[in-house]
ZADO-1210 file (C-alpha; in nm, 4 decimals, padded with zeros to 6 digits):
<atoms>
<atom x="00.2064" y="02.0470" z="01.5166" code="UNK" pos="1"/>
<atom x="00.0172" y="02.3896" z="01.6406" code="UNK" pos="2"/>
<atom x="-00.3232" y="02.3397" z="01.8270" code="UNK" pos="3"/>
<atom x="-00.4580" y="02.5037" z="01.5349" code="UNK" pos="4"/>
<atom x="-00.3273" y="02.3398" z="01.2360" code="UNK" pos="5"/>
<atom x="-00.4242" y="02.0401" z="01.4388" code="UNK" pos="6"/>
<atom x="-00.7679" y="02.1455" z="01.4827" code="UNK" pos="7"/>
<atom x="-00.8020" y="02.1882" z="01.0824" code="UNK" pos="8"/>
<atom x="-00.5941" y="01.8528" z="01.0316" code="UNK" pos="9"/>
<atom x="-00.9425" y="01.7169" z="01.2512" code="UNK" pos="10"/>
<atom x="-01.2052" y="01.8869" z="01.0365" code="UNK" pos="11"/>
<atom x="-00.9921" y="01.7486" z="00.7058" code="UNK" pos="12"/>
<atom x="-01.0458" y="01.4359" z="00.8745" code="UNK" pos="13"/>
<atom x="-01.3370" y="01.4397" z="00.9529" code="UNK" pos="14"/>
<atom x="-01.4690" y="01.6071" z="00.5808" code="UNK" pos="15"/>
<atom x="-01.2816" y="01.3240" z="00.4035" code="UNK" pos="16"/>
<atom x="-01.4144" y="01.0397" z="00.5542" code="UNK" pos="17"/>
<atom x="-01.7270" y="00.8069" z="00.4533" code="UNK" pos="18"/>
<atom x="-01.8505" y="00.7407" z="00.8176" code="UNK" pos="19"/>
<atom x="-01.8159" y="00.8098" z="01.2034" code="UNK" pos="20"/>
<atom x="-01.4203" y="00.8545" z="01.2756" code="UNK" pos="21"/>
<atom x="-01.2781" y="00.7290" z="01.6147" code="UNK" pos="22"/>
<atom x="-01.1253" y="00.9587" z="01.8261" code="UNK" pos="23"/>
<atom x="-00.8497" y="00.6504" z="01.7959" code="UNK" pos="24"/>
<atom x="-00.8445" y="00.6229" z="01.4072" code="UNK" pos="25"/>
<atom x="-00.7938" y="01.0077" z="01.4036" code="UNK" pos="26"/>
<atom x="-00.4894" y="01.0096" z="01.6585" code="UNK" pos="27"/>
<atom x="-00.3455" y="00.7620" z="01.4145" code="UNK" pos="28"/>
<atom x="-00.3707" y="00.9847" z="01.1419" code="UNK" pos="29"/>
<atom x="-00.2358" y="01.2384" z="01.2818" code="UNK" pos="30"/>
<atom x="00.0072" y="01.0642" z="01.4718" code="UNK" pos="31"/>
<atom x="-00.0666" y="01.2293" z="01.8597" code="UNK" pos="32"/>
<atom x="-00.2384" y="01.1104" z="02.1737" code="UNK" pos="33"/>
<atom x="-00.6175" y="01.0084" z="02.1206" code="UNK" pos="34"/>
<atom x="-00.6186" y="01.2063" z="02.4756" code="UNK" pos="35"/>
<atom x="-00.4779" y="01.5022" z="02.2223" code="UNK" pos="36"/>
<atom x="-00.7568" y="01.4380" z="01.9952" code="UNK" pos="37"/>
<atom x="-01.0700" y="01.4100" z="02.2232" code="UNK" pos="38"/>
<atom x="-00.9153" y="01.7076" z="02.4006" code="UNK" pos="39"/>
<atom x="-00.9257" y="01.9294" z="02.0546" code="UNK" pos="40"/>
<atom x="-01.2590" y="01.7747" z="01.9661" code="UNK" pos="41"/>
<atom x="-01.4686" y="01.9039" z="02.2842" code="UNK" pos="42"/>
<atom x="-01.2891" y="02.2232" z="02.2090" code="UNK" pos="43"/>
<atom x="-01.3978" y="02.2544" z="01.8196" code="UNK" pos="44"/>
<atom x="-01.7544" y="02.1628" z="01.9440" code="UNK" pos="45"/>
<atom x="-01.7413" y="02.3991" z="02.2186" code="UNK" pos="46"/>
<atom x="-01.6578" y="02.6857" z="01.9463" code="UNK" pos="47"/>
<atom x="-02.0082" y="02.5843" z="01.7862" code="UNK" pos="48"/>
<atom x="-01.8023" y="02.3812" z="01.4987" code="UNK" pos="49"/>
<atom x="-02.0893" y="02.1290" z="01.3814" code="UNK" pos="50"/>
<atom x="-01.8999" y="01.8289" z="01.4529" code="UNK" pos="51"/>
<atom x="-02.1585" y="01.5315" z="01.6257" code="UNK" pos="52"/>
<atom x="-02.0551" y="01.2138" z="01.8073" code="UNK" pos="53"/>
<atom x="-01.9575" y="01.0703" z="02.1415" code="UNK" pos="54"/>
<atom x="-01.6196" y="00.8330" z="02.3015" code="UNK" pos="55"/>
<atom x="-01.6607" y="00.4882" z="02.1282" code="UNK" pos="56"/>
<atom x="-01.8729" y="00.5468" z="01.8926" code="UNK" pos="57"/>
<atom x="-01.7197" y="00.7719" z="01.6171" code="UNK" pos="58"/>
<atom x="-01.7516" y="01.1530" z="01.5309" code="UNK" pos="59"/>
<atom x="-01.8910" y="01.3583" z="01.2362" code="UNK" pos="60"/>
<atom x="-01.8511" y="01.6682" z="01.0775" code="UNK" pos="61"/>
<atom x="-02.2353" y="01.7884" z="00.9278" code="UNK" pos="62"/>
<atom x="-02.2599" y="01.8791" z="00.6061" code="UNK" pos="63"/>
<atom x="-02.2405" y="02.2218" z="00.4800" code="UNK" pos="64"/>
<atom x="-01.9375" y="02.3171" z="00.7163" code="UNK" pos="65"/>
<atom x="-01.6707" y="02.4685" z="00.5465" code="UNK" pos="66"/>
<atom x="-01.3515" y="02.7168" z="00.6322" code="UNK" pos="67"/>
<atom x="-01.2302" y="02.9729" z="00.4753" code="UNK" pos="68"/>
<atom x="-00.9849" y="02.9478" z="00.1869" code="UNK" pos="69"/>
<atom x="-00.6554" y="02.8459" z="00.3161" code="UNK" pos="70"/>
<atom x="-00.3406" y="02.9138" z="00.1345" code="UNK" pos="71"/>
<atom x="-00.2127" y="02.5861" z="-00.0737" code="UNK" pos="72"/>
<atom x="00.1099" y="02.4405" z="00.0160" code="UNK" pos="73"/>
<atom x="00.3935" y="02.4096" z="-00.2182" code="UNK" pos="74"/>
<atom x="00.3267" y="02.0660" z="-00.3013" code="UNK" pos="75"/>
<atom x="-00.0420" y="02.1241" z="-00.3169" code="UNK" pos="76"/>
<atom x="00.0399" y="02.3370" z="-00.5760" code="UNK" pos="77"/>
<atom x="00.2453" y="02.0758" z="-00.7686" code="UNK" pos="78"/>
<atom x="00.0026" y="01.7751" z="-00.7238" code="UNK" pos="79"/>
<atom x="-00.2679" y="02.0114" z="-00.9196" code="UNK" pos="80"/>
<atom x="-00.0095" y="02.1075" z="-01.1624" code="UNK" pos="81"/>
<atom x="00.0254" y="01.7452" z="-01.2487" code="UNK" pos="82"/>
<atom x="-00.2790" y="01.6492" z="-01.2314" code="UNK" pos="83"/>
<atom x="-00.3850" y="01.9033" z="-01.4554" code="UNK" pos="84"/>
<atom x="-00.1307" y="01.8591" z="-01.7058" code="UNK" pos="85"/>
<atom x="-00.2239" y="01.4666" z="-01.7752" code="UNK" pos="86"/>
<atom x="-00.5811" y="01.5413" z="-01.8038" code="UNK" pos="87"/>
<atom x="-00.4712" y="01.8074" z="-02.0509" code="UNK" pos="88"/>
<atom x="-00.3261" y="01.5642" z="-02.2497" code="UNK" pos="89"/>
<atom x="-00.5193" y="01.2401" z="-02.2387" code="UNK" pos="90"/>
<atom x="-00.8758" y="01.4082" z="-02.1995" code="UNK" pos="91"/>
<atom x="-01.1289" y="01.5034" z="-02.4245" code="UNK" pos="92"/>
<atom x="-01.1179" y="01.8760" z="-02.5606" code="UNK" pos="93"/>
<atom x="-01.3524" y="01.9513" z="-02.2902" code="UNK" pos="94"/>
<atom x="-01.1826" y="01.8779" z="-01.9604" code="UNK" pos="95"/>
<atom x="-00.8358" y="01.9493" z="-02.1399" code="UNK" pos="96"/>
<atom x="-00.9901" y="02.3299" z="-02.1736" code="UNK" pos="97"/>
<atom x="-01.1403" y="02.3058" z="-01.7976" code="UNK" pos="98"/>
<atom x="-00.7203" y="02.1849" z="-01.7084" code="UNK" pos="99"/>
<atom x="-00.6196" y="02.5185" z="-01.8502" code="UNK" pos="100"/>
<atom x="-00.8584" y="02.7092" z="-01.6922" code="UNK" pos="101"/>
<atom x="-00.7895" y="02.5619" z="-01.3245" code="UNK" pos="102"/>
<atom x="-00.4184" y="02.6346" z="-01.3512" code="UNK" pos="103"/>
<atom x="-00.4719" y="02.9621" z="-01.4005" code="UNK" pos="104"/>
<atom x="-00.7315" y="03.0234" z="-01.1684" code="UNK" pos="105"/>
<atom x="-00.4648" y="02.8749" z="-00.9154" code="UNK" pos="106"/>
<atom x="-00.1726" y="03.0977" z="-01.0593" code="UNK" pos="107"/>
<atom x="-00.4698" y="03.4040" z="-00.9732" code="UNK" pos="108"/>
<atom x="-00.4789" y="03.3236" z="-00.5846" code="UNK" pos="109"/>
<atom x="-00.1094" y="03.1955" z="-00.4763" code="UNK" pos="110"/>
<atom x="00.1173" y="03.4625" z="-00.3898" code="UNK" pos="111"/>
<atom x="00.3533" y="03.5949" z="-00.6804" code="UNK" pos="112"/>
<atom x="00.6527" y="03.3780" z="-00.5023" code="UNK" pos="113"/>
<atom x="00.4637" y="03.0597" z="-00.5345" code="UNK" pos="114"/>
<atom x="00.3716" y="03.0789" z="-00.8933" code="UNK" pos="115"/>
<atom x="00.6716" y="02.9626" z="-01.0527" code="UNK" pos="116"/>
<atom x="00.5066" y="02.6176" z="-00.9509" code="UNK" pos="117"/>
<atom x="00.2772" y="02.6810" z="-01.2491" code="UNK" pos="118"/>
<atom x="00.4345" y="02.8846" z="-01.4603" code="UNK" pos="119"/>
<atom x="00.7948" y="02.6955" z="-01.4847" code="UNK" pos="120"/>
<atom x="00.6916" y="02.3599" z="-01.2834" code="UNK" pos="121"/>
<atom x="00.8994" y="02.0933" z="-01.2223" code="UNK" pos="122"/>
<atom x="00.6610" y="01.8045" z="-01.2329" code="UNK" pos="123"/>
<atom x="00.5297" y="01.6924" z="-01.5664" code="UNK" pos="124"/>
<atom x="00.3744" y="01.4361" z="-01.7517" code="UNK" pos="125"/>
<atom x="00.4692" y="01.3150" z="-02.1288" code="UNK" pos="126"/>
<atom x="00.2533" y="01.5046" z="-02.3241" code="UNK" pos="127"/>
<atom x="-00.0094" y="01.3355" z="-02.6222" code="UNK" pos="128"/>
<atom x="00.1302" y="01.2522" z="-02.9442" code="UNK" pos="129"/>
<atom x="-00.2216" y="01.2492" z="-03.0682" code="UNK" pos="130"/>
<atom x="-00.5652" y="01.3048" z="-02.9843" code="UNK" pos="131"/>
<atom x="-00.7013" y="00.9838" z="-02.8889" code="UNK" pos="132"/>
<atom x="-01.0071" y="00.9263" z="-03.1334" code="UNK" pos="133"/>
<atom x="-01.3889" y="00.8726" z="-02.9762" code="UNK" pos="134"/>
<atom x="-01.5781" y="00.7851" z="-03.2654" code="UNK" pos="135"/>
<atom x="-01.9214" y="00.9602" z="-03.2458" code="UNK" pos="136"/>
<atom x="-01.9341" y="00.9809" z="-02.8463" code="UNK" pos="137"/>
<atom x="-01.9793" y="01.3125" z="-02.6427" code="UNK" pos="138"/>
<atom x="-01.7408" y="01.2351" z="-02.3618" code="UNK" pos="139"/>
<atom x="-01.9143" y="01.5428" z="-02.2041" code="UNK" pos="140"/>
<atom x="-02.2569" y="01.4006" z="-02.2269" code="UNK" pos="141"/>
<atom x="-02.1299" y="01.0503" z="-02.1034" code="UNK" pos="142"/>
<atom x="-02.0400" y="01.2348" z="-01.7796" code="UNK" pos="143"/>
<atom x="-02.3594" y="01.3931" z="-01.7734" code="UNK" pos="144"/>
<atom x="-02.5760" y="01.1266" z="-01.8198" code="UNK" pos="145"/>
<atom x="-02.3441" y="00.9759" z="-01.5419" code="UNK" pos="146"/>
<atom x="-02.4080" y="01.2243" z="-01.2906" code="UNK" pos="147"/>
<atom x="-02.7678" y="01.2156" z="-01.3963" code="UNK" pos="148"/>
<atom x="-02.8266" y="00.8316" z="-01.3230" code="UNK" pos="149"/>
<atom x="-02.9702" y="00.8210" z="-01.6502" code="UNK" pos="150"/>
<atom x="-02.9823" y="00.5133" z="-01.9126" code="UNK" pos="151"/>
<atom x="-02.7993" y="00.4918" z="-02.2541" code="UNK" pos="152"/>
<atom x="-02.8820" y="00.2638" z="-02.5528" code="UNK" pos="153"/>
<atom x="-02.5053" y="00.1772" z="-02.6909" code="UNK" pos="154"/>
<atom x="-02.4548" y="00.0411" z="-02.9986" code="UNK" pos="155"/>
<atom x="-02.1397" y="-00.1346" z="-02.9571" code="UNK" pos="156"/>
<atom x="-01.8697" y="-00.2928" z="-03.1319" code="UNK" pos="157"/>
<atom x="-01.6479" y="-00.5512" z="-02.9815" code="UNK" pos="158"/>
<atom x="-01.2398" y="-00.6103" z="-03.1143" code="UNK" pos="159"/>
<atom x="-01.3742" y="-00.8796" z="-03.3374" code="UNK" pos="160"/>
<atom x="-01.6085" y="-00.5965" z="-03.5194" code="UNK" pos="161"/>
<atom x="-01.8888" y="-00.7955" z="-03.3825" code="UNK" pos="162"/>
<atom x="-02.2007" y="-00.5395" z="-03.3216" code="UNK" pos="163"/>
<atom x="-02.4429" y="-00.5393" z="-03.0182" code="UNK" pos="164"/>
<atom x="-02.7366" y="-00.3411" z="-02.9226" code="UNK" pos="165"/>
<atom x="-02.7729" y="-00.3340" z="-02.5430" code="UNK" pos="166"/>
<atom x="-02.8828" y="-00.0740" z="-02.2357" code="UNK" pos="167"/>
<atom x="-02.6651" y="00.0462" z="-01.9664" code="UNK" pos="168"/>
<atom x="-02.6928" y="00.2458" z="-01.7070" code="UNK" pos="169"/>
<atom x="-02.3342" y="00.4667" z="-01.6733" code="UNK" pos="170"/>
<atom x="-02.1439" y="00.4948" z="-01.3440" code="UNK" pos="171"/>
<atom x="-01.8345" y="00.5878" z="-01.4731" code="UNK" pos="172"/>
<atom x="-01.5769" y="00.7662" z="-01.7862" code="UNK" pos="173"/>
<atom x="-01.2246" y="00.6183" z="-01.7644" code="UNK" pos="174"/>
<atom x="-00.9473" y="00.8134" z="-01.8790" code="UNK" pos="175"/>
<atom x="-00.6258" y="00.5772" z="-01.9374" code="UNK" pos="176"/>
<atom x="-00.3026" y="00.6732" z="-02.1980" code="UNK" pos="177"/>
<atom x="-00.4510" y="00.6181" z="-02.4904" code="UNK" pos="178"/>
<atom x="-00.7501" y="00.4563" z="-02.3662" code="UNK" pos="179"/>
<atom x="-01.1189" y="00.6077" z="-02.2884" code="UNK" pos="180"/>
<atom x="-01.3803" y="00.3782" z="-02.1332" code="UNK" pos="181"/>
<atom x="-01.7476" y="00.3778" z="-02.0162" code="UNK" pos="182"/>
<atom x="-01.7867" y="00.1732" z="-01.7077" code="UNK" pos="183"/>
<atom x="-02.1395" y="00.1064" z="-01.7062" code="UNK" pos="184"/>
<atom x="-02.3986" y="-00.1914" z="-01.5757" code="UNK" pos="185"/>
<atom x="-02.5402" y="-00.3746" z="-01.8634" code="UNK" pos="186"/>
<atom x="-02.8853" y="-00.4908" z="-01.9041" code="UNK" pos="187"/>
<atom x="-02.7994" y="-00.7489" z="-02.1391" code="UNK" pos="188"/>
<atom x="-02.5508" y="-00.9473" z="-01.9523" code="UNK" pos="189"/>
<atom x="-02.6671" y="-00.8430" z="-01.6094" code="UNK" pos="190"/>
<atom x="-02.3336" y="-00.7267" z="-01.5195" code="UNK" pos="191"/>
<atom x="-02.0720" y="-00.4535" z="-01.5077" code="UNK" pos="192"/>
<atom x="-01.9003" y="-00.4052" z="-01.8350" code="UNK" pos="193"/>
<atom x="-01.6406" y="-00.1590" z="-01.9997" code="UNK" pos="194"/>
<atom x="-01.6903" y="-00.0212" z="-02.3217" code="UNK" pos="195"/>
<atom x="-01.4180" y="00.1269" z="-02.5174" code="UNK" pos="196"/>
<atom x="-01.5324" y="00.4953" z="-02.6669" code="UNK" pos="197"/>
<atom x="-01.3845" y="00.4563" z="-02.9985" code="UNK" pos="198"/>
<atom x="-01.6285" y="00.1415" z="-03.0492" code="UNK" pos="199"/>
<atom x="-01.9399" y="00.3239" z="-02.9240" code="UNK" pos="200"/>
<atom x="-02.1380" y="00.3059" z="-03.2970" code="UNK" pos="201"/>
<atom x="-02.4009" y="00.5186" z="-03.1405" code="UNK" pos="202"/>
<atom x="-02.5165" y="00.6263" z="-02.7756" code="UNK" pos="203"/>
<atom x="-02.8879" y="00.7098" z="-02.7435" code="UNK" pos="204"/>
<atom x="-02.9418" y="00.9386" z="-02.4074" code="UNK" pos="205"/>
<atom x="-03.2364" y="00.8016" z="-02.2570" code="UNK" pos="206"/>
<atom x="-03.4352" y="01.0229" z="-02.0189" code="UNK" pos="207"/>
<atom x="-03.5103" y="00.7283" z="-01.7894" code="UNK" pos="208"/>
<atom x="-03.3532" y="00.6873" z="-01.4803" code="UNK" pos="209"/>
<atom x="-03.1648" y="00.3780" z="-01.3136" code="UNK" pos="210"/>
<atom x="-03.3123" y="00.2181" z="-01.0078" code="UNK" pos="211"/>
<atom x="-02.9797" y="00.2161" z="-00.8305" code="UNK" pos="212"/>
<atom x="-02.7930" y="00.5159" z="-00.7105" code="UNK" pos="213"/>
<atom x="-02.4237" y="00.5333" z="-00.9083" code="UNK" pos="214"/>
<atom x="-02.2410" y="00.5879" z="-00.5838" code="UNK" pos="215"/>
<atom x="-02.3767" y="00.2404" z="-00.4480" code="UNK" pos="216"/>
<atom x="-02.2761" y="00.0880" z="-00.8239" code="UNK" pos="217"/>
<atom x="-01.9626" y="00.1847" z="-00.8326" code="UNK" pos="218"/>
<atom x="-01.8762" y="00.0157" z="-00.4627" code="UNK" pos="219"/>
<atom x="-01.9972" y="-00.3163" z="-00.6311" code="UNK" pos="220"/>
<atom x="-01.8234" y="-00.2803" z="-00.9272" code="UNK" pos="221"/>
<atom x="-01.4662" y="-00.1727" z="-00.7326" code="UNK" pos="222"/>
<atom x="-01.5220" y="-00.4608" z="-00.4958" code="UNK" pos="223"/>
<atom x="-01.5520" y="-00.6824" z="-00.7907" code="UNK" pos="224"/>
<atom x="-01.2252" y="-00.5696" z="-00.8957" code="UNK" pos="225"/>
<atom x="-01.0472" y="-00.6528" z="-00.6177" code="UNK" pos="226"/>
<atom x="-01.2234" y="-00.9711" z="-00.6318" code="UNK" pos="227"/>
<atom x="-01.0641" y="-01.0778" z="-00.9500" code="UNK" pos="228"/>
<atom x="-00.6843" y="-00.9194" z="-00.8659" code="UNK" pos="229"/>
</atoms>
């Protein structure tokens, strides 16, 4: 590998993960010398790249940092193709539109030799034999309200047609063939829950904020996932 594709490999690195990186755990990654990678680190922080840490203890890159646009790769190119064709099929009407609009944003920038990978690709996904139904729900809103750490008042009905009333506080809209869940912590039973759209009688958007952040949520509910596997 160049020293400079290296030295972006390190800020990629560094950008991706949740914590302080090891010079060790990044010269695993990248599969050279951690003598390599403490060598390239002194020299990004020497060119004034905000990147903080010291030997043995783990490094950072601060936030706000970013590079200039880099040409995607070939199979960049594909992986967003696919990507965007399965949420163009199995979303709702609003991120199937947004799918559209990426892939040609991306056939705008690559260079007229690359975009055959969007315009005649040759990774695909089936596509929907029907619009999977949400009842009354605004998918949209649900992501909102999401973002927002904001409460919802659910009507619900469960595969028995039995009906509850309950609050939740939303941390997450699942998108599965066929399938379109709210992930959400319920007030009721005092634990996480999925709700399946198409039973969602009626959602009432609460302007009242959860007292935990979503990000911390959705850690506890994916560790008590793992839990149950």
């Amino acid at each position: 590998m160049r020293r400079a594709d290296r030295l972006f490999e390190i800020l990629q690195v560094l950008r991706r993960a949740k914590g302080p990186m090891t010079a060790s755990a990044i010269a695993e990654q990248l599969e050279t010398s951690q003598r390599t990678v403490y060598r390239d680190l002194s020299a990004l922080m020497a060119r004034r790249v905000p990147v903080r840490g010291e030997a043995g203890v783990g490094y950072v890159l601060e936030r706000g940092f970013d590079l200039p646009p880099l040409m995607l790769t070939p199979s960049e190119i594909e992986a967003v193709v696919l990507g965007a064709q399965w949420v163009a099929a199995n979303a709702d009407m609003t991120l199937s539109a947004a799918a559209g609009d990426v892939l040609a944003k991306v056939a705008a920038i690559i260079p007229e030799h690359l975009r055959e990978l969007v315009d005649d690709p040759v990774v695909g996904t089936p596509p929907a034999k029907q619009r999977n139904p949400d009842g009354t729900v605004d998918l949209s809103r649900l992501r909102e309200w999401s973002r927002k750490q904001l409460k919802l008042h659910i009507h619900y009905a469960d595969s028995e047609g039995t009906t509850s009333k309950r609050t939740v506080w939303p941390i997450l809209v699942g998108y599965v063939t066929g399938v379109r869940v709210l992930i959400a912590w319920c007030e009721l039973r005092q634990d996480f829950r999925i709700f399946r759209t198409e039973r969602l009688l009626s959602v009432n958007f609460l302007d009242a904020p959860y007292p935990e952040r979503r990000s911390v949520l959705r850690r506890r509910w994916e560790a008590q996932l793992r839990q149950t596997k």
